[in-house]
Structure formats: C-alpha cells, structure tokens
C-alpha positions as a Markdown table, in Angstrom:
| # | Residue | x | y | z |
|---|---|---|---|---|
| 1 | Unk | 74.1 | 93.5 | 142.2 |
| 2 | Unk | 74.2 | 92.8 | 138.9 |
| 3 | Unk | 72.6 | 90.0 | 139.0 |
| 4 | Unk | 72.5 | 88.6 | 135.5 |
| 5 | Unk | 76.1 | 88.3 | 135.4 |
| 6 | Unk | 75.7 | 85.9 | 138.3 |
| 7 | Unk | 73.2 | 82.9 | 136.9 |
| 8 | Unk | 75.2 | 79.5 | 135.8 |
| 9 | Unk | 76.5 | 79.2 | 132.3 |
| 10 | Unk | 76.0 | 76.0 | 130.6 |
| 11 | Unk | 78.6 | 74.6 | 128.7 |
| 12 | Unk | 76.1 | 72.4 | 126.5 |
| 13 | Unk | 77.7 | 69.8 | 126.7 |
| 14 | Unk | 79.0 | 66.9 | 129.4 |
| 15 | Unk | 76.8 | 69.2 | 132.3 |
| 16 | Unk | 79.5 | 71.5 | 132.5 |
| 17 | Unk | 78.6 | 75.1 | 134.1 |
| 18 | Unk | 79.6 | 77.4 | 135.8 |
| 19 | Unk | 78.8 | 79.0 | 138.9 |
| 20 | Unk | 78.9 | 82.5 | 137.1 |
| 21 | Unk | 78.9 | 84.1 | 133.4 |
| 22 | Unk | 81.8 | 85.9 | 133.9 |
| 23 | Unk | 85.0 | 84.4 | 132.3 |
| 24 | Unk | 88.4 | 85.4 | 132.4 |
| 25 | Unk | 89.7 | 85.6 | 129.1 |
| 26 | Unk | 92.6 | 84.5 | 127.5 |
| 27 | Unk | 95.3 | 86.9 | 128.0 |
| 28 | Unk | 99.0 | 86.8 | 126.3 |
| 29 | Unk | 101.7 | 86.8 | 128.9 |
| 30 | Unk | 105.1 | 86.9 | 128.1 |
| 31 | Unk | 106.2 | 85.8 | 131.9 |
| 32 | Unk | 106.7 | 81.5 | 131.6 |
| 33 | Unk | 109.8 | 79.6 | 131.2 |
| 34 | Unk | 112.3 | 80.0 | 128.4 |
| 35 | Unk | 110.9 | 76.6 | 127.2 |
| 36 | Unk | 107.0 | 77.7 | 127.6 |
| 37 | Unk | 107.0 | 76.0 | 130.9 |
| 38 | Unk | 104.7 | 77.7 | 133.9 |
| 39 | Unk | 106.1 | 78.7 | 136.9 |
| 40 | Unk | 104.7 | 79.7 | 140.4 |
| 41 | Unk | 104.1 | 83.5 | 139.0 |
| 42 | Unk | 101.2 | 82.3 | 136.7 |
| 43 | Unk | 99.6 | 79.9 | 138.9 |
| 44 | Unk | 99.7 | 82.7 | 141.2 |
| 45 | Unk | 98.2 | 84.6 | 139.0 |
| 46 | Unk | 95.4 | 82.7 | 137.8 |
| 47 | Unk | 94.5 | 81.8 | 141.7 |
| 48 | Unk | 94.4 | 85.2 | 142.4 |
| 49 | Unk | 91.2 | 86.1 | 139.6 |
| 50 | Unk | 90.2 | 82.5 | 140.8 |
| 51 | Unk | 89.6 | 83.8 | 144.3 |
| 52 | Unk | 88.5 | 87.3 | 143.3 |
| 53 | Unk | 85.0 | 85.4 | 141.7 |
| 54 | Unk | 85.3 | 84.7 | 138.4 |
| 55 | Unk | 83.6 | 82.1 | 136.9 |
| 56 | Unk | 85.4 | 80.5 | 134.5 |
| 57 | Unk | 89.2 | 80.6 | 133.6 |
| 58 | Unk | 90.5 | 80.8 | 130.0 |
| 59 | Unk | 94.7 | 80.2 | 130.2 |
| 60 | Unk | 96.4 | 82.1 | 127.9 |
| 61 | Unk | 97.0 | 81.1 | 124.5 |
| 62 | Unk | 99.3 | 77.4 | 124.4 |
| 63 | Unk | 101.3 | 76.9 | 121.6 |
| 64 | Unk | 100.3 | 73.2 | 120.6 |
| 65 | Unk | 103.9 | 72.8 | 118.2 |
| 66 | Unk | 107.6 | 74.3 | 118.3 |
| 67 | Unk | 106.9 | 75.7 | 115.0 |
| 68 | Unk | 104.1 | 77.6 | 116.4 |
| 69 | Unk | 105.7 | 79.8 | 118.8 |
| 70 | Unk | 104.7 | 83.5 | 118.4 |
| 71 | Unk | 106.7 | 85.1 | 121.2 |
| 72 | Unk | 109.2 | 84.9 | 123.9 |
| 73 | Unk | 108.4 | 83.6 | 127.1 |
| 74 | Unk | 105.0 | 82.4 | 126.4 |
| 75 | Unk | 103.2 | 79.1 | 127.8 |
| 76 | Unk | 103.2 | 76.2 | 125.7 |
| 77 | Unk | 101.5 | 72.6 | 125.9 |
| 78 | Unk | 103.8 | 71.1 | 122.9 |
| 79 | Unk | 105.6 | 68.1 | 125.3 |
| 80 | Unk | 104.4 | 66.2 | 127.9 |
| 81 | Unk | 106.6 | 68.2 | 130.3 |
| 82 | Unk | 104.0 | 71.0 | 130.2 |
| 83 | Unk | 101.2 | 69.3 | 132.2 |
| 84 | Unk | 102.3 | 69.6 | 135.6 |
| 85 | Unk | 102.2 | 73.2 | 135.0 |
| 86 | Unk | 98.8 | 73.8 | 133.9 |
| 87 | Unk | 97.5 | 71.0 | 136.3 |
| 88 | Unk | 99.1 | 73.2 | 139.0 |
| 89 | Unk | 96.7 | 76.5 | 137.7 |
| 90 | Unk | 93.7 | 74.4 | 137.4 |
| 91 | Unk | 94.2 | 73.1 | 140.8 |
| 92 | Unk | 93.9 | 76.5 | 141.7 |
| 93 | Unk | 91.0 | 77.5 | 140.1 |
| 94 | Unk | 89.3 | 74.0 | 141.0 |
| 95 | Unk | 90.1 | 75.2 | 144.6 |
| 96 | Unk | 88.2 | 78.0 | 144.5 |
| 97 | Unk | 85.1 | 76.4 | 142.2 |
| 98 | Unk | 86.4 | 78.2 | 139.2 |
| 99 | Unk | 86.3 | 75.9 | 135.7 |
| 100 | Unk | 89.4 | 76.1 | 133.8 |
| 101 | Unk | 90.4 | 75.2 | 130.2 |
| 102 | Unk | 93.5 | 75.9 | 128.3 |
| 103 | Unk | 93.2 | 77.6 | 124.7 |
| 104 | Unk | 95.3 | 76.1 | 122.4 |
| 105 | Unk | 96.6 | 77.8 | 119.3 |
| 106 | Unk | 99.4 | 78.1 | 116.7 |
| 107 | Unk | 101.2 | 81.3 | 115.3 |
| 108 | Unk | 101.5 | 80.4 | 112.0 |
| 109 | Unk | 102.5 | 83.2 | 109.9 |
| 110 | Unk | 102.8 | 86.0 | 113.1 |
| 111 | Unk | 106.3 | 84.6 | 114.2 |
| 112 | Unk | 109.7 | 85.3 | 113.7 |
| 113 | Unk | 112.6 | 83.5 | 112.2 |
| 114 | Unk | 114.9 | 84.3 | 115.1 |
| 115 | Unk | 112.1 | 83.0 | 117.7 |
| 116 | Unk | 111.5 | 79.8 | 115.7 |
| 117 | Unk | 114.6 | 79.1 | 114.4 |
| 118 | Unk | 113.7 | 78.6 | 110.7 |
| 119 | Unk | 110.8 | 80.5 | 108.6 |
| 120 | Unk | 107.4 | 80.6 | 110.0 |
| 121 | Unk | 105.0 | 78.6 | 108.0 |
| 122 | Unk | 101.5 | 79.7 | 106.6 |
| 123 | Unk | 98.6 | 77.9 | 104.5 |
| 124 | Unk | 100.0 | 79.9 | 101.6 |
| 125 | Unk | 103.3 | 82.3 | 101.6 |
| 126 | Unk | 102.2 | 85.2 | 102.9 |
| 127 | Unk | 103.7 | 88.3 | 105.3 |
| 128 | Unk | 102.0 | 89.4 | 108.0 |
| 129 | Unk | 102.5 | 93.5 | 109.1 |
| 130 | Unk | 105.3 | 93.2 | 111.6 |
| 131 | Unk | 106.5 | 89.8 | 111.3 |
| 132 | Unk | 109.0 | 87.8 | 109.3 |
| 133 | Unk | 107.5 | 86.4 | 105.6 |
| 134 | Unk | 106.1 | 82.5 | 105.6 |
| 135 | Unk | 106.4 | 80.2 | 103.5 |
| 136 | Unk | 103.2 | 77.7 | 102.5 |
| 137 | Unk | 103.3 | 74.5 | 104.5 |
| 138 | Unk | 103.1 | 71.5 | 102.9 |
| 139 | Unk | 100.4 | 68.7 | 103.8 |
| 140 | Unk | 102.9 | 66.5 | 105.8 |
| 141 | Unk | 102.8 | 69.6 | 107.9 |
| 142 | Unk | 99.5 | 71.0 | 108.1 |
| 143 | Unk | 98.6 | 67.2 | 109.4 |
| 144 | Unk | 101.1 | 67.5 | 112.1 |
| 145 | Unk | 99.4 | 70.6 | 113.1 |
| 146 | Unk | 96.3 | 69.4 | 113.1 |
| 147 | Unk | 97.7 | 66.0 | 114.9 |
| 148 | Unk | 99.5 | 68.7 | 117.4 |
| 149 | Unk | 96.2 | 70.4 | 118.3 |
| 150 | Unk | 94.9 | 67.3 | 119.3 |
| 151 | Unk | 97.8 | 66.1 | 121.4 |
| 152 | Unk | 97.5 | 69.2 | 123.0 |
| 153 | Unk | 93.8 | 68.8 | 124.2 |
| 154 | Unk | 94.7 | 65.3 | 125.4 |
| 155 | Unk | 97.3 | 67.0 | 127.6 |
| 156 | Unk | 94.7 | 69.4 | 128.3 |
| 157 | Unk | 92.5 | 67.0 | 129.8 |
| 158 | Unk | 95.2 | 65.0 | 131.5 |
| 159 | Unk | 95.9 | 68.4 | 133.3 |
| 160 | Unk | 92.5 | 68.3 | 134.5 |
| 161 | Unk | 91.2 | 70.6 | 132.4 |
| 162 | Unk | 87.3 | 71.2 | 132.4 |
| 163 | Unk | 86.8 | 72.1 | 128.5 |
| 164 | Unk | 89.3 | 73.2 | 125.6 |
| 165 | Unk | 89.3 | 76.3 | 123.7 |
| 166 | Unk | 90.9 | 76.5 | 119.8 |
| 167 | Unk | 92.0 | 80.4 | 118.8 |
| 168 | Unk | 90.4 | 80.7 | 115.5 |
| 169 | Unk | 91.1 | 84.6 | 115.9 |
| 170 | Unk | 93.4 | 88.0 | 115.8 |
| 171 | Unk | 95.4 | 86.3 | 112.4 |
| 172 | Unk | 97.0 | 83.2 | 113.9 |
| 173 | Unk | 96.7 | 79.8 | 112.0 |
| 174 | Unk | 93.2 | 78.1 | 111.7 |
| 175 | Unk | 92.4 | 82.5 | 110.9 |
| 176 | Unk | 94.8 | 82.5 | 108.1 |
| 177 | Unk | 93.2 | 79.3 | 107.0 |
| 178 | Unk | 89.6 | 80.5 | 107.0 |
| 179 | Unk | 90.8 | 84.3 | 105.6 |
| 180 | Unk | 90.6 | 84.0 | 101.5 |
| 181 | Unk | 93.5 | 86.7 | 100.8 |
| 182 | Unk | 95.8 | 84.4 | 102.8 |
| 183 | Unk | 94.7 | 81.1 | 102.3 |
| 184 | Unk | 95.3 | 81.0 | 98.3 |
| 185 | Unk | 95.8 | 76.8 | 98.2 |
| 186 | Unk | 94.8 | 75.0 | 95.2 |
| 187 | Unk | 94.3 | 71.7 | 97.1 |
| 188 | Unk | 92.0 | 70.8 | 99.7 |
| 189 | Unk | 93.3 | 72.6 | 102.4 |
| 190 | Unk | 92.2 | 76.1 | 100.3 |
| 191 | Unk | 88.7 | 75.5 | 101.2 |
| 192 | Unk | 88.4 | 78.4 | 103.8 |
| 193 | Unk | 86.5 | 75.5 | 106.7 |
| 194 | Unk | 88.6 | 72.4 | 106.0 |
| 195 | Unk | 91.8 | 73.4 | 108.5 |
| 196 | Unk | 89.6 | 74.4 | 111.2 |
| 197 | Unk | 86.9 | 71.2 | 110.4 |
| 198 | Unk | 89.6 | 69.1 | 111.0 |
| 199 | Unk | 91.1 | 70.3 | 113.8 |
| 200 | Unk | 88.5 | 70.0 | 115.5 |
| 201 | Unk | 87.6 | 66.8 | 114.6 |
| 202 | Unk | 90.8 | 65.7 | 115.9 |
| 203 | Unk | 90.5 | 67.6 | 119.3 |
| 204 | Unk | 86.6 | 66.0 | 119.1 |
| 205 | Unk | 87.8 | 62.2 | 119.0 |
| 206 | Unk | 90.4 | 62.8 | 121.6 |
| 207 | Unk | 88.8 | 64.8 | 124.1 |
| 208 | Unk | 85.4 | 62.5 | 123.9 |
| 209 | Unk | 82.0 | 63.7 | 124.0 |
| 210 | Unk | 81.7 | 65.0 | 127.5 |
| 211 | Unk | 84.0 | 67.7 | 127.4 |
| 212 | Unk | 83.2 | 70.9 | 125.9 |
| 213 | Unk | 84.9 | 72.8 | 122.7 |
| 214 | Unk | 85.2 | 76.3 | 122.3 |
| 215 | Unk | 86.1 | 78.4 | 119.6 |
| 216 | Unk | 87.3 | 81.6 | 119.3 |
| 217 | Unk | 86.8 | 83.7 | 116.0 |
| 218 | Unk | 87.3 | 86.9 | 114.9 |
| 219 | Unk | 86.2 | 88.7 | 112.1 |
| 220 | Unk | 89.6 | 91.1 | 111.6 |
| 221 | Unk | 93.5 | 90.4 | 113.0 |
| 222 | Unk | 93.8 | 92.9 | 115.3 |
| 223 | Unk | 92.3 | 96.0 | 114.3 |
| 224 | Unk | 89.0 | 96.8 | 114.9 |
| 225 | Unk | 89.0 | 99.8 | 112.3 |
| 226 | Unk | 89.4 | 97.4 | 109.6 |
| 227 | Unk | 87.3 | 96.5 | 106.6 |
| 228 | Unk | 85.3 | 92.9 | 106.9 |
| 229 | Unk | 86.5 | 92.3 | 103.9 |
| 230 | Unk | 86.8 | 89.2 | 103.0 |
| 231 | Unk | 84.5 | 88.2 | 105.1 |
| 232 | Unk | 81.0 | 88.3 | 104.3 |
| 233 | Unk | 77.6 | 87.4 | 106.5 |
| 234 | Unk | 77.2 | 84.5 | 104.0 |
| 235 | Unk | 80.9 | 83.0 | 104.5 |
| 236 | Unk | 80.3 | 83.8 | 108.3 |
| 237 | Unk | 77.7 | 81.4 | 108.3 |
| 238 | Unk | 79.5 | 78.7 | 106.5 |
| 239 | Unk | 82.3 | 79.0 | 108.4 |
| 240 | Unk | 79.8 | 78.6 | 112.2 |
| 241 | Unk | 78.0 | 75.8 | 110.3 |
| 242 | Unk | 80.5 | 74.0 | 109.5 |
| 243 | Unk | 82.4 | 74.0 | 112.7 |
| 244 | Unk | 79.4 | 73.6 | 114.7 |
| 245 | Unk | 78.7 | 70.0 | 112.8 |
| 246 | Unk | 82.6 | 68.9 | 113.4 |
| 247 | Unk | 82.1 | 69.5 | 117.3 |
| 248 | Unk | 82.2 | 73.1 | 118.5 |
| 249 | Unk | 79.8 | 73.8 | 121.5 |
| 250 | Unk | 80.6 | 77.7 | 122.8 |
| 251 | Unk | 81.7 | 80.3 | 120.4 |
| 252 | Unk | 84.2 | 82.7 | 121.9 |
| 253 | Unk | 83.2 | 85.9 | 119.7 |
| 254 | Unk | 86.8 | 88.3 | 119.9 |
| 255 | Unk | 85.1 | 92.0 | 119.2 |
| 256 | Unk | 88.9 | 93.3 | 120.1 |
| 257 | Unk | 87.9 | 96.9 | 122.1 |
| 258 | Unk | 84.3 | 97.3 | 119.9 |
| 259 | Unk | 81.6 | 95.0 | 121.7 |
| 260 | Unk | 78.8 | 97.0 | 120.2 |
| 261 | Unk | 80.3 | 97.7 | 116.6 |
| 262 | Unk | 78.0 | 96.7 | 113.7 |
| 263 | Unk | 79.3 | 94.9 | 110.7 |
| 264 | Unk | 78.9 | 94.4 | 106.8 |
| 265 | Unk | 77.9 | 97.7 | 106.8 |
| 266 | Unk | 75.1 | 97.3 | 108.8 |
| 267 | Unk | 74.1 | 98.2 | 113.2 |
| 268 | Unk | 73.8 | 94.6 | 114.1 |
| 269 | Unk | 76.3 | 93.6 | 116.2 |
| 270 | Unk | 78.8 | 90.8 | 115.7 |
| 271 | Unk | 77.1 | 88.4 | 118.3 |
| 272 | Unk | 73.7 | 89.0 | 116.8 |
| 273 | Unk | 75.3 | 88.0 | 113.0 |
| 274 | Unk | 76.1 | 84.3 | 114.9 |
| 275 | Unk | 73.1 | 83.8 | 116.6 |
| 276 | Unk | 71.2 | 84.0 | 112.8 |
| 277 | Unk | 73.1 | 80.9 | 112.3 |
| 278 | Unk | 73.9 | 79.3 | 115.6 |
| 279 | Unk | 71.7 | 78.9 | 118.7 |
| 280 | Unk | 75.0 | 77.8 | 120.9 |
| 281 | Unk | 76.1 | 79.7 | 123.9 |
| 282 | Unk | 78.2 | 82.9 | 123.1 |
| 283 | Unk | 81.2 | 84.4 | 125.1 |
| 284 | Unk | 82.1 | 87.9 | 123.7 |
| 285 | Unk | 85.0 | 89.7 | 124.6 |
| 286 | Unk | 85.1 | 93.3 | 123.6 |
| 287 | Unk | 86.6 | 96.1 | 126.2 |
| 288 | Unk | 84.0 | 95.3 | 128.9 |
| 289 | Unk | 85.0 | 97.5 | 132.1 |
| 290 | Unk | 82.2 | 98.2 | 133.7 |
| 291 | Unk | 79.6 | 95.3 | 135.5 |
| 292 | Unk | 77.4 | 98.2 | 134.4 |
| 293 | Unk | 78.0 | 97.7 | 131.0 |
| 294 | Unk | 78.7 | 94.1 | 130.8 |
| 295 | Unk | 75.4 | 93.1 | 132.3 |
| 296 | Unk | 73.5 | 95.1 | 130.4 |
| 297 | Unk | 75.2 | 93.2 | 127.3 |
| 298 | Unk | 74.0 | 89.7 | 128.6 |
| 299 | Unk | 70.6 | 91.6 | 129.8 |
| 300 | Unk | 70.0 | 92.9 | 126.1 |
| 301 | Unk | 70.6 | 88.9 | 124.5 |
| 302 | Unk | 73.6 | 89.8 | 123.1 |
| 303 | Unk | 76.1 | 87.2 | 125.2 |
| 304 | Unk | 75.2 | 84.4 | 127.3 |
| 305 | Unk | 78.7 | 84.7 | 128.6 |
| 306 | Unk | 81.6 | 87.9 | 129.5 |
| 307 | Unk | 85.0 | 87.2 | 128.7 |
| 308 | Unk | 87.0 | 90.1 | 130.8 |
| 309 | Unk | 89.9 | 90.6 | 130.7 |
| 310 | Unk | 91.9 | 94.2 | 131.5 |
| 311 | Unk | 89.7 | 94.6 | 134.0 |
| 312 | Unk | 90.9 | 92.2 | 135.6 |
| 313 | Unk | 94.6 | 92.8 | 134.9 |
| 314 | Unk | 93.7 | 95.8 | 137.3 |
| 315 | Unk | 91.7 | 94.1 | 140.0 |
| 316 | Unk | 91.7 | 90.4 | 140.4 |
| 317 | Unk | 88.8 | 90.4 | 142.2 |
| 318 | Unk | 86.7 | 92.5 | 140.0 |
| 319 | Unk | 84.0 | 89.8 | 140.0 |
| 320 | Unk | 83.3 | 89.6 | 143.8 |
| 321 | Unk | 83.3 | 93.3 | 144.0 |
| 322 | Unk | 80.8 | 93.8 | 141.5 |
| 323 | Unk | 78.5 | 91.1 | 142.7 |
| 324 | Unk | 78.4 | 93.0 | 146.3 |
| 325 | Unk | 77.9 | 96.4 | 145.4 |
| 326 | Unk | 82.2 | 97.3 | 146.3 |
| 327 | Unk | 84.1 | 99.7 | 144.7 |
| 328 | Unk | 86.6 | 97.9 | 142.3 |
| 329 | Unk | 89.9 | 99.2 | 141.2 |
| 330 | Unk | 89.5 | 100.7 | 137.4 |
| 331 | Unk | 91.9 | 99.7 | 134.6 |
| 332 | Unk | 94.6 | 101.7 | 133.6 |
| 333 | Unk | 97.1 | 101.3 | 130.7 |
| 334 | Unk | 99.8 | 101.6 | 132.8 |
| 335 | Unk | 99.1 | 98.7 | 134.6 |
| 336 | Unk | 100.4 | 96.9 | 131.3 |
| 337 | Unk | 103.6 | 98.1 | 131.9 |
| 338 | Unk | 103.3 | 97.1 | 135.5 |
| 339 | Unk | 102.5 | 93.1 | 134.8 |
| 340 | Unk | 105.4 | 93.6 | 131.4 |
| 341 | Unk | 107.6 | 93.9 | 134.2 |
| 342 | Unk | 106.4 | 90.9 | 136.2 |
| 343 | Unk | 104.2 | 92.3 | 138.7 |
| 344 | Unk | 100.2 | 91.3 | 139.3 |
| 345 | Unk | 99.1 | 95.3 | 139.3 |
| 346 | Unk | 95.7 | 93.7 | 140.3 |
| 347 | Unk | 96.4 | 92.2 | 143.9 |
C-alpha cells in the first residue's frame, strides 16, 4: 500500500539511495551521557525504527562545539570520544539496510549560561524568548565554529556515516546567521549566506565529493503562527542559491506541524517556494501522521522525501505497517512524557 512512499530516494550525489522515501527525522532527546556520549538506550532506539522499515535515519541534532550545547543530556560529536557511539547506531541501521547520517548543529544563542558555563554566543548580541542573552562572537570564534562543523562531519564519516546533515533551522546558529533582525554585523559575516556558505564549504572539502549534504532550513524558530518576516521569497532564493553552489545536495524543508501552510501571503506551499529555485531533492517534515497523508504529499510533487517523526515516537515500525496494509499504533502526546522518562513508548 502506499506505494509511492516505497520507490528509492536518490541522494544525488555519490549513488547514495535509499531503499524507501521515508526518513526518520531528527528528533531532540535529552536521554545520552552527561558528556553527550550515546549509550545502549539510543542505539536501541534507532535499531528499533531501523527494523520497523524506515528508510533513512537522521540522528538527532549533534552539538559540533562545547560552546554549542543547547540542553542537558543531549548527543554531541565535539571529541573524538563520540564516534564509537554513533558508529554503534549506524551499525544498526546498516544492519537492517537503513542509511544513516548524523545532523550536526550549534545552539548558538538558544543556550543557557548555567548549561555552558559562560554566555552563549550569537552572530550579534541578541536574546532569544526563553533563554539566557548572547553576546556577538568574534571572528576567532565564528572560524572555530565553522572549523567545528567540519571536524564534526569528518567524525561523522569515520562513524560510518552515509551522508551529513547541517540544521540551518528552528533559531539555532547558521538560522541566526541567515535571520536579518539577529544577524546585525557590520563585517563580513553580516551577509545573511556567508556563515552558512562557509560551513559548508568546510564540511564539502572534508567529507569529499561522494557523500551527500543536507540542509535543513526553516523559515520561522519554532512557531509556525509566526510572520515570515524577514524573510522574503527573494532572500529565500538567495539564501538556496547560494548554498546549493557551496555544496548542498538534499534540502531538509522544517514546516514545524503546517506541511501544507502557504507563505508570503500567498497558498503556495513552502516546498513549492524551493523548487522555483532549486531542482534538488526535497525532505519536508511537517506533522505527517498518516501514510494517507504523507503519500499523497509525495503523490501531489510536493516532497521527493517524508521526514516522520512522532509517528514514529509512537510506533517504531510505522513504516512496515503502512507498506502492508497493518494497523499502526497512532501518536499521542502522552507518549512524550513516556520517552521524557526514558521509555521507547513505540516498541
């Protein structure tokens, strides 16, 4: 059934694909290590919606520096001593004939000054709702960052990972770079592209030119009711443009919970804004809980990809049932609470 969601997805690039177009998105756990380390929770985890069909694997978001920690508990991929960990999940997924890739991202701004230990930095001092102010970095440190990011994709790779992803989205750093009310620089860095050019740039002449880049963007931090502003359709496409040219090959579009939301005042949907300007392969997350619903999307052009992702906090093996016709566990918000407690409320 379904069968749409079921054809390969082509990476683009280095014959990567995957045996499905289903993808399990990048999801924030607060359940590693003290020190961001993964333990045998997560790479249970991950081998559980490895088994249950998915076709691609995401890992949550990996903080590439110490000053880019945005929460307790989380997996990181700052030090060497993080590898063996992720090579662990994507063993797992490689098991079941599941890509994997890490994403790989930095706070920036949304941290705390207890968590980090000093004052979270930004491209400009800024405050972002519910976190501690920042303070502007200076170059030194934005090209330790960007240095970071790629360190991290090399440790990526030497995990065994299949492609990298770079969180562009929901207000974390290469977002408050590209977003004009934060990023307020006067040097060369306040170009709203440069940050994220670079970085990947970096991640480009580490990771070589066989192994895929995504990108995940979003248009707003994390709430969907919010204006565009200051985005525009025009800085849109500069900002695709510009990234595609420095090395990006998927875009990972983050529509939060409103998949079929128009924008810039307009019906068209977000995915249908990028593929005016890019004819790459799109992922789009955005509250898909239904293989109803999620095929249909791909069916109507609007994704080449699915990235799910409380579906399958609630069944881990969403994918399989879907594809033959079984009844699969629905979400429910209070399996949130459940996995905040450190149970898989999807096995």
């Amino acid at each position: 059934m379904y069968d749409s969601l079921w054809e390969p997805f082509a990476f683009g690039r280095g014959d990567v694909t995957a045996r499905n177009r289903t993808f399990m998105g990048p999801m924030t756990l607060a359940t590693a290590e003290p020190d961001g380390r993964l333990n045998d929770w997560i790479v249970s985890w991950y081998q559980a919606r490895a088994k249950g069909g998915v076709g691609t694997i995401i890992g949550a978001a990996a903080a590439v520096h110490a000053s880019g920690f945005g929460w307790p508990n989380a997996m990181t991929i700052h030090t060497d001593d993080h590898i063996d960990g992720w090579k662990r999940c994507v063993d797992a997924a490689h098991a079941e004939g599941v890509l994997f890739g890490t994403q790989l991202y930095h706070s920036g701004a949304a941290s705390h000054d207890a968590l980090l230990g000093h004052t979270p930095i930004c491209p400009s001092a800024w405050k972002r709702d519910a976190f501690d102010p920042a303070r502007a970095m200076t170059v030194d440190e934005i090209l330790t960052v960007i240095d970071a990011f790629a360190q991290g994709a090399k440790r990526s790779l030497d995990a065994g990972c299949d492609f990298v992803e770079l969180h562009g989205a929901h207000g974390y750093l290469l977002h408050q770079f590209w977003r004009r009310d934060v990023n307020r620089r006067d040097d060369v860095w306040g170009h709203p592209t440069y940050f994220a050019e670079e970085v990947v740039k970096a991640v480009r002449s580490v990771v070589g030119d066989r192994v895929p880049i995504m990108y995940r963007f979003s248009i707003h931090s994390d709430d969907p009711a919010a204006s565009d502003e200051p985005v525009t359709p025009e800085s849109l496409a500069e900002y695709l443009k510009a990234l595609e040219v420095a090395g990006v090959d998927v875009w990972d579009i983050s529509c939060w919970r409103e998949s079929r939301r128009g924008y810039f005042g307009t019906t068209t949907l977000l995915p249908e804004w990028v593929r005016r300007t890019s004819s790459l392969p799109r992922v789009v997350a955005g509250n898909f809980l239904s293989p109803d619903g999620a095929a249909e999307y791909c069916e109507s052009g609007y994704a080449e990809g699915i990235a799910l992702a409380r579906g399958l906090i609630s069944d881990a093996s969403w994918c399989e049932r879907a594809r033959v016709g079984d009844a699969y566990r629905p979400y429910e918000d209070a399996d949130l609470q459940v996995l905040r407690n450190g149970v898989d409320p999807g096995v």
